[in-house]
PyMOL CGO cylinders between C-alpha atoms (Angstrom):
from pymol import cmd
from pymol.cgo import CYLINDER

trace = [
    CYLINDER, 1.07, 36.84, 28.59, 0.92, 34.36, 25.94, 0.3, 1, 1, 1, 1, 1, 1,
    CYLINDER, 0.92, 34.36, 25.94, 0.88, 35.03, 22.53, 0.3, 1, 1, 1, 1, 1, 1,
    CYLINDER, 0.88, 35.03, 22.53, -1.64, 33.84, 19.96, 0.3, 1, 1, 1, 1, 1, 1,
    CYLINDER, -1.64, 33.84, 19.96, 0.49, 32.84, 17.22, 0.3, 1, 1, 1, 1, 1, 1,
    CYLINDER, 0.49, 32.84, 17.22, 3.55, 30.70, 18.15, 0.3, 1, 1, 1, 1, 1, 1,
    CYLINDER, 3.55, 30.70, 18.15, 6.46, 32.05, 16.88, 0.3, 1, 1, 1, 1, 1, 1,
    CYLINDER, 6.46, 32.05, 16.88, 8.91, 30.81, 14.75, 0.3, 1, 1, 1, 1, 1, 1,
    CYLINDER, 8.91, 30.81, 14.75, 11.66, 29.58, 16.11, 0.3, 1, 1, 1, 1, 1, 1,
    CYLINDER, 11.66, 29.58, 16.11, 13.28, 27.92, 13.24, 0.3, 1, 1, 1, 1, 1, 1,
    CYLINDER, 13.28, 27.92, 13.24, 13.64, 31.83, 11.36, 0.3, 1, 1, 1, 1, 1, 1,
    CYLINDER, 13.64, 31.83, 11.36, 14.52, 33.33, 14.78, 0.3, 1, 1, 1, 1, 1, 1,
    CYLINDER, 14.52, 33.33, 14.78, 17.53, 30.83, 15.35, 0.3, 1, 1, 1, 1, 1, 1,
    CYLINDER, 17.53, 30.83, 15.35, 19.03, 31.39, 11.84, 0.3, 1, 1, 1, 1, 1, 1,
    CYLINDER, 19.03, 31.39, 11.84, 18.39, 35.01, 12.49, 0.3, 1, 1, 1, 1, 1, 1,
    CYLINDER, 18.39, 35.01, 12.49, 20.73, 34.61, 15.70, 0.3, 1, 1, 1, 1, 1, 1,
    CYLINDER, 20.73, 34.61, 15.70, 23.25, 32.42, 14.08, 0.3, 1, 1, 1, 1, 1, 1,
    CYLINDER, 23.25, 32.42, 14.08, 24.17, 35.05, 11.80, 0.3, 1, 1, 1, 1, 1, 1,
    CYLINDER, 24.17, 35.05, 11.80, 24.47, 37.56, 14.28, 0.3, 1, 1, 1, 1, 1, 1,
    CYLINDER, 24.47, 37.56, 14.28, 26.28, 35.43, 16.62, 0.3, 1, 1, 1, 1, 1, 1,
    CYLINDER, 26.28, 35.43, 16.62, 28.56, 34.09, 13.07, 0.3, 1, 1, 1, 1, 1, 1,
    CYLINDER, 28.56, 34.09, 13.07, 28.62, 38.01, 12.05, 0.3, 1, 1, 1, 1, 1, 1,
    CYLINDER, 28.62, 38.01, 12.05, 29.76, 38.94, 15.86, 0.3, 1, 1, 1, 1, 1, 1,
    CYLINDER, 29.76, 38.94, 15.86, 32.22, 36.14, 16.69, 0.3, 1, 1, 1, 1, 1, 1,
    CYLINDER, 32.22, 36.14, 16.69, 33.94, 37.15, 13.05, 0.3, 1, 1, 1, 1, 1, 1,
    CYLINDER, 33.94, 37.15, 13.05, 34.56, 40.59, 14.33, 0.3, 1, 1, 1, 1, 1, 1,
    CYLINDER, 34.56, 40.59, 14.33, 35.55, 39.42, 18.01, 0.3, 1, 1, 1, 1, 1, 1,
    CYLINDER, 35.55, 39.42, 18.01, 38.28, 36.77, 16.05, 0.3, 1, 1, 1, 1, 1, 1,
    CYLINDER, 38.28, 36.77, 16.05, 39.38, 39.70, 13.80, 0.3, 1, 1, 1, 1, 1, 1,
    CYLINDER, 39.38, 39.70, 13.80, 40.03, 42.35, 16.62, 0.3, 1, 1, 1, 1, 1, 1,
    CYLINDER, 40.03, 42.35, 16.62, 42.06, 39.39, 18.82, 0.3, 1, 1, 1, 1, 1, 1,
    CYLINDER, 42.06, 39.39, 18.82, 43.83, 38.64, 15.75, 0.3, 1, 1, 1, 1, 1, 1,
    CYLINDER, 43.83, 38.64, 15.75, 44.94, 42.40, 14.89, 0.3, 1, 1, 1, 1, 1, 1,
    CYLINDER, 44.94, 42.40, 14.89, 45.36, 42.58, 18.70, 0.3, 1, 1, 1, 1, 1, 1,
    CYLINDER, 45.36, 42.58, 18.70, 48.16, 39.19, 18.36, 0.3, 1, 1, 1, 1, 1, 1,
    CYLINDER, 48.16, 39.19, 18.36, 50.00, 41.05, 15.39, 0.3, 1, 1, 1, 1, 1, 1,
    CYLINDER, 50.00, 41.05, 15.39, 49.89, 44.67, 16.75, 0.3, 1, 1, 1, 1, 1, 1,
    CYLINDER, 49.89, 44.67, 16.75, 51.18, 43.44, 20.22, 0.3, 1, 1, 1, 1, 1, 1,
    CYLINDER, 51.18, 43.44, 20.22, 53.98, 40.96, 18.03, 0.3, 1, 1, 1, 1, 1, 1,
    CYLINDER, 53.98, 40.96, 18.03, 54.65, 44.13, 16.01, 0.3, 1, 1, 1, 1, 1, 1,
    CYLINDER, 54.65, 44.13, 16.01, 55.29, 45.84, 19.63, 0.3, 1, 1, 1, 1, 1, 1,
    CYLINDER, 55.29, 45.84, 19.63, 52.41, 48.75, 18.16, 0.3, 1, 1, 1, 1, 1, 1,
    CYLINDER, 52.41, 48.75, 18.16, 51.10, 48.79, 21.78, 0.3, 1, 1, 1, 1, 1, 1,
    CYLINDER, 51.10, 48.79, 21.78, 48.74, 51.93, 21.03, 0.3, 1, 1, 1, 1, 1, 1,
    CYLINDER, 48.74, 51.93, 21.03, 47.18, 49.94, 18.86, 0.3, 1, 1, 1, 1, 1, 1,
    CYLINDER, 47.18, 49.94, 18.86, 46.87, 46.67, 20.50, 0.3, 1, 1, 1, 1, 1, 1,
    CYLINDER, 46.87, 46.67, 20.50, 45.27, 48.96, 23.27, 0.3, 1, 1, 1, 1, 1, 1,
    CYLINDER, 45.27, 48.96, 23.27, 42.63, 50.25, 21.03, 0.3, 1, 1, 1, 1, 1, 1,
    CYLINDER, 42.63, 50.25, 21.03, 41.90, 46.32, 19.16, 0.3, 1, 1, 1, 1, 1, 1,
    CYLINDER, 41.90, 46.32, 19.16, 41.90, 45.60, 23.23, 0.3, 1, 1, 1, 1, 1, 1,
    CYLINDER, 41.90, 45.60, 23.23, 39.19, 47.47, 23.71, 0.3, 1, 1, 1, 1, 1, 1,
    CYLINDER, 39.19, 47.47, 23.71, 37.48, 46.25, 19.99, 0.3, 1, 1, 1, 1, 1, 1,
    CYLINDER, 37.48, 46.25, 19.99, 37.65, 42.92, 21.10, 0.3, 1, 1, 1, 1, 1, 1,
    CYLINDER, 37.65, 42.92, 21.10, 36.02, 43.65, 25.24, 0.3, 1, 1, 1, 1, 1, 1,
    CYLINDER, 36.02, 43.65, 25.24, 32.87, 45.75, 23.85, 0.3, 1, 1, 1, 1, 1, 1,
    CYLINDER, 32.87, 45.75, 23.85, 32.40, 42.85, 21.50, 0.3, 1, 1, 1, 1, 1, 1,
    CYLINDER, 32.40, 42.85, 21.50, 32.91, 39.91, 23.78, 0.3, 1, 1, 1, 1, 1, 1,
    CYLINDER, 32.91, 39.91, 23.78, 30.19, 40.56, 25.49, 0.3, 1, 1, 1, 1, 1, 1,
    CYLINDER, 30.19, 40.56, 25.49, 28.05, 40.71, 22.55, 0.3, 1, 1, 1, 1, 1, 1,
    CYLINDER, 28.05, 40.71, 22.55, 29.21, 37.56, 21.01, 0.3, 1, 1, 1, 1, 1, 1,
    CYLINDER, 29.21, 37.56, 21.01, 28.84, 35.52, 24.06, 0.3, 1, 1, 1, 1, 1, 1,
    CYLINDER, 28.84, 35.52, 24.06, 25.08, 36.58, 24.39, 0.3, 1, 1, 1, 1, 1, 1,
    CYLINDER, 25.08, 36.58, 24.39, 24.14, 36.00, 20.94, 0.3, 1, 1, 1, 1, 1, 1,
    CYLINDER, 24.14, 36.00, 20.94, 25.98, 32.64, 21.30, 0.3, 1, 1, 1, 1, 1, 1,
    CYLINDER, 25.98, 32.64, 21.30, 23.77, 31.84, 24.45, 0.3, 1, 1, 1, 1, 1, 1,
    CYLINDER, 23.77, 31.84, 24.45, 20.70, 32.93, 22.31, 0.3, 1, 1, 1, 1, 1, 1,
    CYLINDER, 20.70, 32.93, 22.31, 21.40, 30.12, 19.58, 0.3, 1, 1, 1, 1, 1, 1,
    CYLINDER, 21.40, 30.12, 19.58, 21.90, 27.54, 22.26, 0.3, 1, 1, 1, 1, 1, 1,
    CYLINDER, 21.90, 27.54, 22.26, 18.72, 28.70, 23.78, 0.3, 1, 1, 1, 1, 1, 1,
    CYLINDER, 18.72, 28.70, 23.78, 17.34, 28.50, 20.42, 0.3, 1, 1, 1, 1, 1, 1,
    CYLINDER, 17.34, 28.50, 20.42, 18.83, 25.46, 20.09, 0.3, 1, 1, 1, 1, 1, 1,
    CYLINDER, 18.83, 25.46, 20.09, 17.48, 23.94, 23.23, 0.3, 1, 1, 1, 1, 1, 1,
    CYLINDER, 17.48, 23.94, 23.23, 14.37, 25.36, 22.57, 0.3, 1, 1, 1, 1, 1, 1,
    CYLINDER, 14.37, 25.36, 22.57, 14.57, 23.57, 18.53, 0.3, 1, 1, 1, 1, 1, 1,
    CYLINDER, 14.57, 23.57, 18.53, 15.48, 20.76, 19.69, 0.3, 1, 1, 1, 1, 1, 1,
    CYLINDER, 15.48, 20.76, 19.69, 12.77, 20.26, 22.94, 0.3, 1, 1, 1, 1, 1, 1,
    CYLINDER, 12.77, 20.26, 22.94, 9.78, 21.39, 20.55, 0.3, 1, 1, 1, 1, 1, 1,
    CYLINDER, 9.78, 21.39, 20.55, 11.15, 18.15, 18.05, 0.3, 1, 1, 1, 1, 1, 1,
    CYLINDER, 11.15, 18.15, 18.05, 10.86, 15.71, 21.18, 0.3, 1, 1, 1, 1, 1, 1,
    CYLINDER, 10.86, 15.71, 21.18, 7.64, 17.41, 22.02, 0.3, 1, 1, 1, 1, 1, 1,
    CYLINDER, 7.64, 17.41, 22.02, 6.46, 16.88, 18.86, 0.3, 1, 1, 1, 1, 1, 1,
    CYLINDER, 6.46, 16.88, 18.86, 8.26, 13.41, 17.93, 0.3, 1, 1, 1, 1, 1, 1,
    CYLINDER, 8.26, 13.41, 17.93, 6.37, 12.44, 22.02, 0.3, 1, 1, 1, 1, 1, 1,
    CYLINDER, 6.37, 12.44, 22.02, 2.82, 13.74, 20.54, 0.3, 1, 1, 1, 1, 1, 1,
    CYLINDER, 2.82, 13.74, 20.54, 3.47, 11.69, 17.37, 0.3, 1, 1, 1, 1, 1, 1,
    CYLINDER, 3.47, 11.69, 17.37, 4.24, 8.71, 19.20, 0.3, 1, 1, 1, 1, 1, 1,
    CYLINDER, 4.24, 8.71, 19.20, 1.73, 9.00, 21.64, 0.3, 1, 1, 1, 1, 1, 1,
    CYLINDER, 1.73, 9.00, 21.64, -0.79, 9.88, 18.71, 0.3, 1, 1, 1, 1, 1, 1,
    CYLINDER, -0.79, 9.88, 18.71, 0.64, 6.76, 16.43, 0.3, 1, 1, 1, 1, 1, 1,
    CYLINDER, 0.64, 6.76, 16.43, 0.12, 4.21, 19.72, 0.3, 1, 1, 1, 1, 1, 1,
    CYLINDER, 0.12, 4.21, 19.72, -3.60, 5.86, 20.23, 0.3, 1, 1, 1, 1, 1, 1,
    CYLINDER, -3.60, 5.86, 20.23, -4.01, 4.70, 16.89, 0.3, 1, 1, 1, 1, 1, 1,
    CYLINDER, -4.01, 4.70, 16.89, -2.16, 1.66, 16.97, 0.3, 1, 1, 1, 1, 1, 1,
    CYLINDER, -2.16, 1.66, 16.97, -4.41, 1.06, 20.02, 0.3, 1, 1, 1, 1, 1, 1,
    CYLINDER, -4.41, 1.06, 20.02, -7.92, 1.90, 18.15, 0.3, 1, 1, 1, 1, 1, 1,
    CYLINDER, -7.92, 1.90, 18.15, -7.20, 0.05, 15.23, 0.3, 1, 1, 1, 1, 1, 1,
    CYLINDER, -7.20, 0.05, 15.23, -6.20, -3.05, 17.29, 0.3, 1, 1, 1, 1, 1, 1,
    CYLINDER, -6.20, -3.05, 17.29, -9.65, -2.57, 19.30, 0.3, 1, 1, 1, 1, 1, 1,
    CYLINDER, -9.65, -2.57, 19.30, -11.55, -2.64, 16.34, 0.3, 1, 1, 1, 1, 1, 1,
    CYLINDER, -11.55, -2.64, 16.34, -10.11, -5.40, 14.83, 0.3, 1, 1, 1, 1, 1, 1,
    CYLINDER, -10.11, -5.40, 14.83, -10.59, -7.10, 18.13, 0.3, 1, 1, 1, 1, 1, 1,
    CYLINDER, -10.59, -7.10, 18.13, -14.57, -6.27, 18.23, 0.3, 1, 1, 1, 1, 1, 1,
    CYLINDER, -14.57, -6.27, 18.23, -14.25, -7.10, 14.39, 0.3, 1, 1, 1, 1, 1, 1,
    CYLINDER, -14.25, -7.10, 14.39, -12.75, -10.60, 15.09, 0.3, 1, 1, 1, 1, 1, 1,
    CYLINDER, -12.75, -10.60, 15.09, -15.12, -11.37, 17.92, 0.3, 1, 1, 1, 1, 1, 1,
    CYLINDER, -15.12, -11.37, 17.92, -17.97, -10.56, 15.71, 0.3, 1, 1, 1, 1, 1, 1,
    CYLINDER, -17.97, -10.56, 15.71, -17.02, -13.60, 13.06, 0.3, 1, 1, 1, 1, 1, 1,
    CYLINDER, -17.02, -13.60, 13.06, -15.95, -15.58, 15.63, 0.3, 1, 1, 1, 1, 1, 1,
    CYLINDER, -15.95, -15.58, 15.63, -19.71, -15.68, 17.04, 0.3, 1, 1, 1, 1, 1, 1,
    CYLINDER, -19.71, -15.68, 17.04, -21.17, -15.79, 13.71, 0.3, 1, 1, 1, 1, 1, 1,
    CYLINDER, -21.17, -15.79, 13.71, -18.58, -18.60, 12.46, 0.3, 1, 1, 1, 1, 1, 1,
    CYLINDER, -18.58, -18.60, 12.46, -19.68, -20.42, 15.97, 0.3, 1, 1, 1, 1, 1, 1,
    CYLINDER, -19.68, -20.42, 15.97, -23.44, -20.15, 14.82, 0.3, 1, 1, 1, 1, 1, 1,
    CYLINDER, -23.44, -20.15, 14.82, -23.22, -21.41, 11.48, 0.3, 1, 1, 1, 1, 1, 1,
    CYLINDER, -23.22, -21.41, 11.48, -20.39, -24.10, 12.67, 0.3, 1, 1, 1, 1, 1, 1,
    CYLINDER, -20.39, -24.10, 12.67, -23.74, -24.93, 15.33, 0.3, 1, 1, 1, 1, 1, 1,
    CYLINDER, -23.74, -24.93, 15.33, -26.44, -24.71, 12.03, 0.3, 1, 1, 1, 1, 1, 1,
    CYLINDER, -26.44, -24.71, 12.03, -24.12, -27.12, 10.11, 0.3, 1, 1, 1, 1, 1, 1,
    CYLINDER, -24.12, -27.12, 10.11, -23.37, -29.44, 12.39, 0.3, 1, 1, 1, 1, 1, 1,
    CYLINDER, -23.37, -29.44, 12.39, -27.47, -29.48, 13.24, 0.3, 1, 1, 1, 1, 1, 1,
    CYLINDER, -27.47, -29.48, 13.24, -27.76, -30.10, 9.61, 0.3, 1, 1, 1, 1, 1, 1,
    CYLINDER, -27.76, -30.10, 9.61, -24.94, -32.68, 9.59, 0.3, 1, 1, 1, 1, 1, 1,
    CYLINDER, -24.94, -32.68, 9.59, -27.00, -34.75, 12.18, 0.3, 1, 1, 1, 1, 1, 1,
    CYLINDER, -27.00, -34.75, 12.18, -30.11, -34.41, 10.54, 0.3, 1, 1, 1, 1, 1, 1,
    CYLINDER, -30.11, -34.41, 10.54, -28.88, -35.64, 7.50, 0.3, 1, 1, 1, 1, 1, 1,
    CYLINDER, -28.88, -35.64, 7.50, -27.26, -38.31, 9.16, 0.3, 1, 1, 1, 1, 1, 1,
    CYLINDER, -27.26, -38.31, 9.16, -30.49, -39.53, 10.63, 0.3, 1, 1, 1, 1, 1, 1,
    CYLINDER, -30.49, -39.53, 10.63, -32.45, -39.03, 7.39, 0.3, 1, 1, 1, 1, 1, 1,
    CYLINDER, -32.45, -39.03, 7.39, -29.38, -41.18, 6.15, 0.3, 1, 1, 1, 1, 1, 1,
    CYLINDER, -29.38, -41.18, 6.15, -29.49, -43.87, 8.35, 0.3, 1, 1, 1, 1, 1, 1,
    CYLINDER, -29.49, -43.87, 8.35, -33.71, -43.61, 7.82, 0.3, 1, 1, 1, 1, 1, 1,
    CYLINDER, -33.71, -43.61, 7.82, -33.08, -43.93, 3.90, 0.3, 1, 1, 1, 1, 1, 1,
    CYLINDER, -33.08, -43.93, 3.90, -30.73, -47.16, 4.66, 0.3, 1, 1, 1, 1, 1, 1,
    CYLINDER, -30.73, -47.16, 4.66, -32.75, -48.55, 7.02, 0.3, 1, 1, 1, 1, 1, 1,
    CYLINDER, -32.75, -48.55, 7.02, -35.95, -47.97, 4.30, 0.3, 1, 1, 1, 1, 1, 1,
    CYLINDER, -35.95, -47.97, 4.30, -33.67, -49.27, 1.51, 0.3, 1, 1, 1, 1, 1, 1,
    CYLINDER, -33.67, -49.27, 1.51, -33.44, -52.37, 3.38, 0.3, 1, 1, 1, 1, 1, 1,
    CYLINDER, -33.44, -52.37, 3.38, -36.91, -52.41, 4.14, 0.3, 1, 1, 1, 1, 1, 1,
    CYLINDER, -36.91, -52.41, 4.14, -37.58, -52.64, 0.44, 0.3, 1, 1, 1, 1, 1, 1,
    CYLINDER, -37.58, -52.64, 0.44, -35.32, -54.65, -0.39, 0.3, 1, 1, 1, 1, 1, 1,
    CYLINDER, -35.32, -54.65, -0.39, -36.53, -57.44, 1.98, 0.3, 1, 1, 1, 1, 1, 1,
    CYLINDER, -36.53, -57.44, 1.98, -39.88, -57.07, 0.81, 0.3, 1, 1, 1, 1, 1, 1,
    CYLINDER, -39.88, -57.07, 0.81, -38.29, -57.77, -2.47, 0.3, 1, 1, 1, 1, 1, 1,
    CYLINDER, -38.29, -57.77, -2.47, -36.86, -60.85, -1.13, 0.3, 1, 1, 1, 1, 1, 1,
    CYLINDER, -36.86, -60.85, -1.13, -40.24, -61.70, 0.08, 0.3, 1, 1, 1, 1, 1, 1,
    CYLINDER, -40.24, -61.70, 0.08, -41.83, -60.83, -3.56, 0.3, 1, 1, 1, 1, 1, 1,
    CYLINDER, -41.83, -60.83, -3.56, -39.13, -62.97, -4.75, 0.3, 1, 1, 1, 1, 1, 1,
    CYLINDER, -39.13, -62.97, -4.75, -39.68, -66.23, -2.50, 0.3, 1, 1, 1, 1, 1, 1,
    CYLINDER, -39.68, -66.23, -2.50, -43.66, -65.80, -3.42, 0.3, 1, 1, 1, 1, 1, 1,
    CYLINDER, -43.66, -65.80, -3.42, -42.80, -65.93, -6.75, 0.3, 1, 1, 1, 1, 1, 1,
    CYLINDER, -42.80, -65.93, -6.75, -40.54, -68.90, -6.07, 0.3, 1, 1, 1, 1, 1, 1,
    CYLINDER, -40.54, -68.90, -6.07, -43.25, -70.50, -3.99, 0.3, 1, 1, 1, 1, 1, 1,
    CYLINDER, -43.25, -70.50, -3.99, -45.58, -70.23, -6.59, 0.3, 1, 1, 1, 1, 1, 1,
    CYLINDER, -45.58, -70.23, -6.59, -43.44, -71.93, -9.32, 0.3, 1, 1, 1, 1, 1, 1,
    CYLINDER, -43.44, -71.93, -9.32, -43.27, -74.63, -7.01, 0.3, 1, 1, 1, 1, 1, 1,
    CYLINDER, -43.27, -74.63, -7.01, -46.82, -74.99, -6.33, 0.3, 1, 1, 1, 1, 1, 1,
    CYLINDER, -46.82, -74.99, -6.33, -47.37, -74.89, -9.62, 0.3, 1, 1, 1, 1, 1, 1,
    CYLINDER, -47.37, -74.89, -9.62, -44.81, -77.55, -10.45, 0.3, 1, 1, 1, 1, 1, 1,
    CYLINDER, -44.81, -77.55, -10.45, -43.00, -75.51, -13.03, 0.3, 1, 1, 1, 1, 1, 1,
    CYLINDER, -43.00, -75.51, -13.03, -39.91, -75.31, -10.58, 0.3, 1, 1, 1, 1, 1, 1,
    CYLINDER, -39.91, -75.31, -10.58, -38.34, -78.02, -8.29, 0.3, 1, 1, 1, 1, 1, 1,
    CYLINDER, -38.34, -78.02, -8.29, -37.43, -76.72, -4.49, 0.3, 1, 1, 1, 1, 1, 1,
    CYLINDER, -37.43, -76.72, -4.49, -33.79, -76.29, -4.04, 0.3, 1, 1, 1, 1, 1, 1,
    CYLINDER, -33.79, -76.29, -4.04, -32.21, -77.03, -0.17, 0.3, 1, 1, 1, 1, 1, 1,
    CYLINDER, -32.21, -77.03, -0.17, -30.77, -73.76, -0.86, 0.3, 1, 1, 1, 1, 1, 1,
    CYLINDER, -30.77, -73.76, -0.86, -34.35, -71.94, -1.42, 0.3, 1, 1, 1, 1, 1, 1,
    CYLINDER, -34.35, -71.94, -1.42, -34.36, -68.55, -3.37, 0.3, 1, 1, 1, 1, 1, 1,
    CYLINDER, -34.36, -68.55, -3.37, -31.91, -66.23, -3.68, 0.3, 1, 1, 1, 1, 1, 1,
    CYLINDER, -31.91, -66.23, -3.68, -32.75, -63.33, -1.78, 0.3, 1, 1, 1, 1, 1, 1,
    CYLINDER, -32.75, -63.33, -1.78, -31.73, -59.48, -3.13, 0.3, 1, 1, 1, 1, 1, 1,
    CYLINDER, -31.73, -59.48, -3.13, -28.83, -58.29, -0.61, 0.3, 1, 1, 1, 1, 1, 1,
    CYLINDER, -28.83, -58.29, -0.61, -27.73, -55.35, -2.66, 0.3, 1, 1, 1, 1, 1, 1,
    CYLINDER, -27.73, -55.35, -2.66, -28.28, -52.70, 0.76, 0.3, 1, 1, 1, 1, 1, 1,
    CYLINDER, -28.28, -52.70, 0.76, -27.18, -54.86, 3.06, 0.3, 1, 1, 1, 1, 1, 1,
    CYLINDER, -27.18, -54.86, 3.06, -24.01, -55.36, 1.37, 0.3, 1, 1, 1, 1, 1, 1,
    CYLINDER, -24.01, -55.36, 1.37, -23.25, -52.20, 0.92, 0.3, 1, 1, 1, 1, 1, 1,
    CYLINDER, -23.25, -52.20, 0.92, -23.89, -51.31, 4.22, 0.3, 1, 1, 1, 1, 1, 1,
    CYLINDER, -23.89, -51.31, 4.22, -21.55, -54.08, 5.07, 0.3, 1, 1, 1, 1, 1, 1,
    CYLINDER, -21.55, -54.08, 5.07, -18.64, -52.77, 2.83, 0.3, 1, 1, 1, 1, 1, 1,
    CYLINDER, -18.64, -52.77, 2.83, -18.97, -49.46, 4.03, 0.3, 1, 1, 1, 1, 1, 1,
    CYLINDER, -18.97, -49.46, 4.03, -17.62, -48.96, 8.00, 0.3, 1, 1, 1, 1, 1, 1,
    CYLINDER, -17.62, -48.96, 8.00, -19.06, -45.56, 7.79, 0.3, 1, 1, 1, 1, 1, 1,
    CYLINDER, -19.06, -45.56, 7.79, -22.49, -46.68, 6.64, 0.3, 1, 1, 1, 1, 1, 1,
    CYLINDER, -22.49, -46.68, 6.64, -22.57, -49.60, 9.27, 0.3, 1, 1, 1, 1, 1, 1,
    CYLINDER, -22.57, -49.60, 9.27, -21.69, -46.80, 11.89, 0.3, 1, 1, 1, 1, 1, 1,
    CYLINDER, -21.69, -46.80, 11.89, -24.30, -44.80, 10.93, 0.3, 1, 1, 1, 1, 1, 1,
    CYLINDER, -24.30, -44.80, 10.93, -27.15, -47.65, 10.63, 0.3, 1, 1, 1, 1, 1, 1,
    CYLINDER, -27.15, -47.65, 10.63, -25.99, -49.37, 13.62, 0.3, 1, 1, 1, 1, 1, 1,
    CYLINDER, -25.99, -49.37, 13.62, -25.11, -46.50, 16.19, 0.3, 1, 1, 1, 1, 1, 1,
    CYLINDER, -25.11, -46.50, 16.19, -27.39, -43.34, 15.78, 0.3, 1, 1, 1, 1, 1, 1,
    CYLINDER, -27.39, -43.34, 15.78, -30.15, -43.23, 17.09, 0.3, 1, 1, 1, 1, 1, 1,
]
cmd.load_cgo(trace, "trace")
């Protein structure tokens, strides 16, 4: 039956260590007195540090399977853990990149929508620029025409000889319509 509170492992491992430490102390001890009792020859005593050291063995070598089991048991709940944290760290990784992605997508249609509006706007002010030159010259020729009326009627009134040349005609527009490739693109080729 499982328990409701986990228990903890870390206290129950140092718990065993010490016991194991605290055992395996006692089991070096007796096979140590055991080495200089049977050296000394005292083989009564070596008998009885004998024994010592067999009703402890068996102690020591179960407590030292308990901190391995600990041990095991330590170090699987880390890679449980450190497997959760990377699983929970690429969930998130994963998220974040999702909504970055539905972020991204988002500007990229509203950058393609206003790219659309300006360009719309772009044309239309080309045309209204290519209407303004094409008025400009418009004016200007009726300028001209005021001019060579004017000219016309200097003649007729003999104040002014006619030239072979005739009047000079305004060509301010049309030469800067002429000096400018993009200006003679756009008067000549949208329509």
């Amino acid at each position: 039956m499982a328990t409701t509170t986990a228990p903890n492992i870390g206290q129950q491992l140092d718990a065993a260590q010490r016991e194991a430490h605290g055992l395996r102390t006692e089991l070096d001890r007796a096979e140590g007195e055991l080495a200089q009792a049977l050296e000394r020859k005292d083989y009564e005593t070596a008998a009885a540090l004998k024994q010592k050291a067999d009703d402890v063995r068996p102690h020591v070598m179960l407590a030292e399977a308990q901190v391995q089991a600990l041990q095991s048991t330590v170090e699987a709940l880390a890679e449980h853990q450190r497997r959760e944290n990377a699983a929970a760290v690429e969930k998130e990784r994963q998220e974040r990149a999702q909504a970055i992605q539905v972020e991204a997508m988002a500007a990229e249609r509203k950058a393609l929508e206003e790219s659309a509006r300006l360009f719309d706007e772009a044309k239309a002010g080309v045309g209204k620029l290519r209407d303004l030159l094409r008025s400009a010259l418009h004016v200007e020729q009726q300028a001209g025409h005021h001019r060579q009326t004017a000219y016309q009627a200097r003649i007729d009134a003999g104040l002014e000889e006619p030239s072979m040349y005739g009047v000079a005609v305004p060509n301010h527009v049309q030469a800067g319509v002429d000096e400018s490739r993009l200006l003679t693109e756009i008067f000549r080729h949208l329509d």
